[in-house]
Structure formats: C-alpha cells, structure tokens
Short mmCIF file of the C-alpha atoms (twelve columns), coordinates in Angstrom:
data_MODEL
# 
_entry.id   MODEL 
# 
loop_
_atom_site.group_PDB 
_atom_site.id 
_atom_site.type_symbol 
_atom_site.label_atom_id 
_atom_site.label_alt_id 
_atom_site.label_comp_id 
_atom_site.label_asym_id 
_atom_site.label_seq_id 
_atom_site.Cartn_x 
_atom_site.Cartn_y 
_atom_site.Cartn_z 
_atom_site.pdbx_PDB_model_num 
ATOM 1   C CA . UNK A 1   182.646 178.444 -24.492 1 
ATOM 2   C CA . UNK A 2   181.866 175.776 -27.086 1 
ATOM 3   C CA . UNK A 3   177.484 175.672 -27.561 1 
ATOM 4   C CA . UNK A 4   175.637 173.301 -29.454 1 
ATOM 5   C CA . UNK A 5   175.948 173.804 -33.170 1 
ATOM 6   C CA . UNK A 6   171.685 174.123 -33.666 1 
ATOM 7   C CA . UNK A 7   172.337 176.925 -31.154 1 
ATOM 8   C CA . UNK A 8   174.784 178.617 -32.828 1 
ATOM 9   C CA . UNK A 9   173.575 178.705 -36.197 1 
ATOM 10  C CA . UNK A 10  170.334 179.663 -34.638 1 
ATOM 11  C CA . UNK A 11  171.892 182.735 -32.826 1 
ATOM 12  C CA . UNK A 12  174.019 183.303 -36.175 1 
ATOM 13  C CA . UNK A 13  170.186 183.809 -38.028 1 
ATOM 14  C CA . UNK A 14  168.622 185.934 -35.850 1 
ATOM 15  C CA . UNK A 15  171.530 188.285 -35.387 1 
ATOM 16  C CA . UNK A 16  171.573 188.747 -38.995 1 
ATOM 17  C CA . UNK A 17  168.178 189.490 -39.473 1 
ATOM 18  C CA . UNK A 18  168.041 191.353 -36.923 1 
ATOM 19  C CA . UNK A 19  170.855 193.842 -38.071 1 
ATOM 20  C CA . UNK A 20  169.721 193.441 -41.807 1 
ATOM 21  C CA . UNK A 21  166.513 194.480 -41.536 1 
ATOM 22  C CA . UNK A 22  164.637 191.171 -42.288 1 
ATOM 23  C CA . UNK A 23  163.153 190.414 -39.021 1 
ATOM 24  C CA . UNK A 24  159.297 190.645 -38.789 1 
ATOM 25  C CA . UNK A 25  157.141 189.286 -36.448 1 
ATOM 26  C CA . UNK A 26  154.140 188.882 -38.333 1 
ATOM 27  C CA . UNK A 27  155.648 187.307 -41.350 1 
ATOM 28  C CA . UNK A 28  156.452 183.122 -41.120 1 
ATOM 29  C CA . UNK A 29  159.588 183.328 -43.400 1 
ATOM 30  C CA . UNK A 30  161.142 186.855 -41.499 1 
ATOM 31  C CA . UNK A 31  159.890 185.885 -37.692 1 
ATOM 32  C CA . UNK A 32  162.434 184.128 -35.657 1 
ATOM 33  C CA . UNK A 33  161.883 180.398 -36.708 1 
ATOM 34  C CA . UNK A 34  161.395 181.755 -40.407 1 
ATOM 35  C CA . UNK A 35  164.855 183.052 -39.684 1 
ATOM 36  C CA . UNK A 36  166.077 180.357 -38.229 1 
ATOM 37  C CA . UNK A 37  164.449 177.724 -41.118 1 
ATOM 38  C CA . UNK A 38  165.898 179.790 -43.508 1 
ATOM 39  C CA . UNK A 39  163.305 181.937 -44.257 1 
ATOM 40  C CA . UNK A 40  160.935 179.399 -44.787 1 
ATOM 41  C CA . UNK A 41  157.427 179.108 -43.860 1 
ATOM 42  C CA . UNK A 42  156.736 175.463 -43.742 1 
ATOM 43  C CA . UNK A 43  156.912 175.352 -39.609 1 
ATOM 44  C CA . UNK A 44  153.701 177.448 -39.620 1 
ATOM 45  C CA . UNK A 45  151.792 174.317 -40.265 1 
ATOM 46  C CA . UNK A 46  153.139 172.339 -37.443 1 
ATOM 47  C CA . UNK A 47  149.964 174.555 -35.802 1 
ATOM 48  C CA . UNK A 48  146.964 176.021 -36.550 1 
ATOM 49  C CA . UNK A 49  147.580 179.090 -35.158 1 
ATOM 50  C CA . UNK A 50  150.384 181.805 -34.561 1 
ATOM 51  C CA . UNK A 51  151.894 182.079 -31.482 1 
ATOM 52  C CA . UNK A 52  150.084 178.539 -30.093 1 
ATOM 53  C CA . UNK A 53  152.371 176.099 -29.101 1 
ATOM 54  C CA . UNK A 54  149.882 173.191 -29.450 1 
ATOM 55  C CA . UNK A 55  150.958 171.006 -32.384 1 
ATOM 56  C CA . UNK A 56  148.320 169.900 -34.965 1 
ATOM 57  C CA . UNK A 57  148.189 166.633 -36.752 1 
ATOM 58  C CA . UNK A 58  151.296 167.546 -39.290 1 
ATOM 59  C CA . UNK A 59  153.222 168.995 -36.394 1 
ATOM 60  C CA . UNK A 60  152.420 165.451 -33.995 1 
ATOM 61  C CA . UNK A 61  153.347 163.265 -37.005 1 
ATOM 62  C CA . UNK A 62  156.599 165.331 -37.661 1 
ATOM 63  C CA . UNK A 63  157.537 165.065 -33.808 1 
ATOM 64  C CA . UNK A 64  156.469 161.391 -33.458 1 
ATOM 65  C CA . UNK A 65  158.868 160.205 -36.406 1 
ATOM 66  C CA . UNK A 66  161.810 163.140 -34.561 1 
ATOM 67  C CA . UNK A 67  162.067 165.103 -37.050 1 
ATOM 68  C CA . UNK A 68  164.090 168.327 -36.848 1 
ATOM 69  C CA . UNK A 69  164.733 171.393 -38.601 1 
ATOM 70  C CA . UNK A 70  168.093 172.546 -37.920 1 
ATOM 71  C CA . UNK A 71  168.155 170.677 -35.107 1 
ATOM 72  C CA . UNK A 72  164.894 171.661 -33.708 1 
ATOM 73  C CA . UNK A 73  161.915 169.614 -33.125 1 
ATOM 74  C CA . UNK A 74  158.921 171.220 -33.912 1 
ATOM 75  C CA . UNK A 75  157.470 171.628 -30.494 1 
ATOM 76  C CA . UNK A 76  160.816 173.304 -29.868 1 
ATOM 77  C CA . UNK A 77  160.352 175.928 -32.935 1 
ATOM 78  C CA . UNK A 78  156.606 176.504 -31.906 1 
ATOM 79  C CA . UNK A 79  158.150 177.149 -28.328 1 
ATOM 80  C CA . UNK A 80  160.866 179.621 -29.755 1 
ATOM 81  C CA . UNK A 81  158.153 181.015 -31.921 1 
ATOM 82  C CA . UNK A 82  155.904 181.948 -29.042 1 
ATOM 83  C CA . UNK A 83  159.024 183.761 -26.519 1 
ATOM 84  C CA . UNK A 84  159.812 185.940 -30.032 1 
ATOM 85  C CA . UNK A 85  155.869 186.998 -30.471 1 
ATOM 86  C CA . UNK A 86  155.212 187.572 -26.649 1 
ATOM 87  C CA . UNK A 87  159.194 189.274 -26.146 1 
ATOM 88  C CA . UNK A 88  157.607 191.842 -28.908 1 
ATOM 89  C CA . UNK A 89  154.454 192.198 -27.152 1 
ATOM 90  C CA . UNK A 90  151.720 190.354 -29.024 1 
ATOM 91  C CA . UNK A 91  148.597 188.430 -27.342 1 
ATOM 92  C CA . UNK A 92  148.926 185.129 -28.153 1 
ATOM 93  C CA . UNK A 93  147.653 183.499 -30.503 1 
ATOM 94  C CA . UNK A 94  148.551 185.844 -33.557 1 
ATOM 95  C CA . UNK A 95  144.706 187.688 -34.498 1 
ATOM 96  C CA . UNK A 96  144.122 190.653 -36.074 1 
ATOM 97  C CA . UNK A 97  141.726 191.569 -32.836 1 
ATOM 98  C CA . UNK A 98  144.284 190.566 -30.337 1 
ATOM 99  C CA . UNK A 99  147.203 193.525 -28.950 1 
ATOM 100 C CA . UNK A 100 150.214 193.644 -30.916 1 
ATOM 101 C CA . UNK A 101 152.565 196.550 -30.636 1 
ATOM 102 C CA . UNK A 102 152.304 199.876 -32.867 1 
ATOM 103 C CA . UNK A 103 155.126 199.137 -35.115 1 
ATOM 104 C CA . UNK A 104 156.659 195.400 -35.046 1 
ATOM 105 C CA . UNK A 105 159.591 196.656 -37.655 1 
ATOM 106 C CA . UNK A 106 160.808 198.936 -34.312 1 
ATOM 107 C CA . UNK A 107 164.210 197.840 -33.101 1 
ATOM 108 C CA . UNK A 108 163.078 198.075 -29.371 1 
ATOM 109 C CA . UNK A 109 160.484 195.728 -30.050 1 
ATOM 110 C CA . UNK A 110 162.692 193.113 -31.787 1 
ATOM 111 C CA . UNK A 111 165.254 193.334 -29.861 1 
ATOM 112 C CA . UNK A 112 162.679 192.819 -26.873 1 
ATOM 113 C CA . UNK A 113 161.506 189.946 -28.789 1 
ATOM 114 C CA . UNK A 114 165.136 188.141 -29.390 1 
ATOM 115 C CA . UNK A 115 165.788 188.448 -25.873 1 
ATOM 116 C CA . UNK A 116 163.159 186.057 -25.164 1 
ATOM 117 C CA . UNK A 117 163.620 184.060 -28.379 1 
ATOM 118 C CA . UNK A 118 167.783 183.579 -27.416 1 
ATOM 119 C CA . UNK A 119 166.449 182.957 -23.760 1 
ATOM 120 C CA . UNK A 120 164.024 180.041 -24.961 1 
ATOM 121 C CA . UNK A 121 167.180 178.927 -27.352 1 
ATOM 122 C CA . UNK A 122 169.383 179.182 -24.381 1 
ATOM 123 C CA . UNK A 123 167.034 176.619 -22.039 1 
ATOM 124 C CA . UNK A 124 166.306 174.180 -25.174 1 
ATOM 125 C CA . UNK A 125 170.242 173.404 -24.823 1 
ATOM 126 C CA . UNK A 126 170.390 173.894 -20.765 1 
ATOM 127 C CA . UNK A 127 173.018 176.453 -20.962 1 
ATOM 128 C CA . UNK A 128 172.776 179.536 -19.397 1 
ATOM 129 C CA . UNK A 129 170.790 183.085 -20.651 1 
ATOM 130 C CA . UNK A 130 173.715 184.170 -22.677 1 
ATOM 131 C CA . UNK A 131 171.164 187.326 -22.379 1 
ATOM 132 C CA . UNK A 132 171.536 187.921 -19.080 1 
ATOM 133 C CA . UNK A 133 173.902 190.503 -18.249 1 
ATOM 134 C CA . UNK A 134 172.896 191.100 -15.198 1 
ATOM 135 C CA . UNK A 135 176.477 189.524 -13.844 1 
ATOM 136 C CA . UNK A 136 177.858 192.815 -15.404 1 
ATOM 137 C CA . UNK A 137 176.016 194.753 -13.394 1 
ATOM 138 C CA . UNK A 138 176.371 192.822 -10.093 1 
ATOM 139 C CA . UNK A 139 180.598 193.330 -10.687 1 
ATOM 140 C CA . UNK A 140 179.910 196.889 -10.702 1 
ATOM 141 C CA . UNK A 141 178.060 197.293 -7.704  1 
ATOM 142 C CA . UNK A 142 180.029 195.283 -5.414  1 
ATOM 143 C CA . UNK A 143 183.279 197.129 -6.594  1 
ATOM 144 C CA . UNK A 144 181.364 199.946 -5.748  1 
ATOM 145 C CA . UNK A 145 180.897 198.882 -2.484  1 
ATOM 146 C CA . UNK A 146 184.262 197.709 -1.892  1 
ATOM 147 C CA . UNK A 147 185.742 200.030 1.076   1 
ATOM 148 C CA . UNK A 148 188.709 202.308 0.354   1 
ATOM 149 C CA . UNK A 149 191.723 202.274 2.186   1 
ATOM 150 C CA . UNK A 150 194.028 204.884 2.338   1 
ATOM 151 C CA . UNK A 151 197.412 203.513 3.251   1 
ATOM 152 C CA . UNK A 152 200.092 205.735 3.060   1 
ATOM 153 C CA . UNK A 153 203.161 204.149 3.026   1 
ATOM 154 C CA . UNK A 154 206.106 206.182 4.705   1 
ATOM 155 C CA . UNK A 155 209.497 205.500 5.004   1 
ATOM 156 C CA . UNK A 156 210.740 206.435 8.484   1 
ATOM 157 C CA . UNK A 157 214.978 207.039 9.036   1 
# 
C-alpha cells in the first residue's frame, strides 16, 4: 500500500532513531517531532509548554499563513508530540514535578511511546493504525476455532 509521502518519511525517522539510539523524550531535537524535523528544535516554540497542544502566538501565526514542516502543520506536530510523551508515560505538560517514567532511554518505554506517536501519524492521514496487529491475532483464533474433520477417504472394490 502506497501512504502519503509526510507519512512515510515520518515513519522512516522514528524507526531510525528508534533503533539508533537517538530517541529521547525529554530532548526537542531526539523526541519524535525532533526526529521527525530533523533533529531540530524549532517546533518547541510553536508552544509554551511540552506536551501542550495549545499553540502560542508563533505557533498561530505559523498555522494561519499553512505552514508545514515536512508536511506537518504545527498543530499536527504538537498533536504527534503529545501521543509520543503520554505513549511513554509522562503527565502532560512536560515539568520536572509532574510523573514521567524511571528511565525514558528504556526501549519498552519508547517503543510504548511510538505506538502512539505512529497511531496519531496514522489518523493525521486517515489511514488505518498500521500499529494495530490485532488482525494477526484475530486470524489465529478463528483458525483455532475452525472444527476438524476427519474424512477418511476409502476406496471400496
């Protein structure tokens, strides 16, 4: 299946980051938008705080004139931005007195974190979770409760 090209470079990014080691949900140029701008931190001031998907004055004036960052507007990164943080199990917004997990650099916690950052990426372009593998899992249990016949087939003279 053929997805949007902002899609698939953004799934491209994270996948890489994710398996090199330079995903990090604390830090604007390694979180998943910083991955997906290119490690760049300049989304961070399309709000005032991390993890809020309110836009502030810079981020408004960006979306009024529709301007995008690979593709995305930035109510769309802030939106992408907030799945990653709460995926890896941070209280939003991003505060040094709100929960965050032990260890963000833990691969369960990322990888908790991408699922919800892919799933937000997944609705932005109205395609399905390419997450969800739940299908997988449904094909197993109804083979499983697929009846088995025993025919015997004999030939008779």
């Amino acid at each position: 299946m053929k997805y949007r090209e902002r899609f698939e470079h953004a799934i491209t990014k994270l996948y890489n980051a994710f398996n090199n080691g330079t995903l990090h949900p604390e830090c604007a140029c390694n979180c998943a938008v910083g991955n997906i701008c290119d490690q760049k931190d300049f989304w961070k001031h399309f709000s005032d705080d991390h993890g809020s998907t309110r836009l502030n004055y810079v981020g408004k004036v960006n979306e009024a004139f529709g301007k995008r960052f690979n593709g995305y507007l930035p109510s769309e990164l802030l939106l992408i931005e907030q799945a990653f943080l709460k995926g890896c199990g941070y209280a939003l917004p991003l505060h040094h007195r709100n929960d965050k997990p032990e260890d963000p650099k833990n691969k369960w916690v990322q990888f908790q974190g991408l699922c919800e950052a892919i799933s937000c990426l997944c609705a932005l372009d109205n395609i399905g979770n390419v997450m969800d593998y739940s299908d997988l899992f449904k094909s197993v249990v109804l083979k499983a409760e697929e009846p088995e016949y025993d025919y015997k087939i004999t030939a008779q003279s």
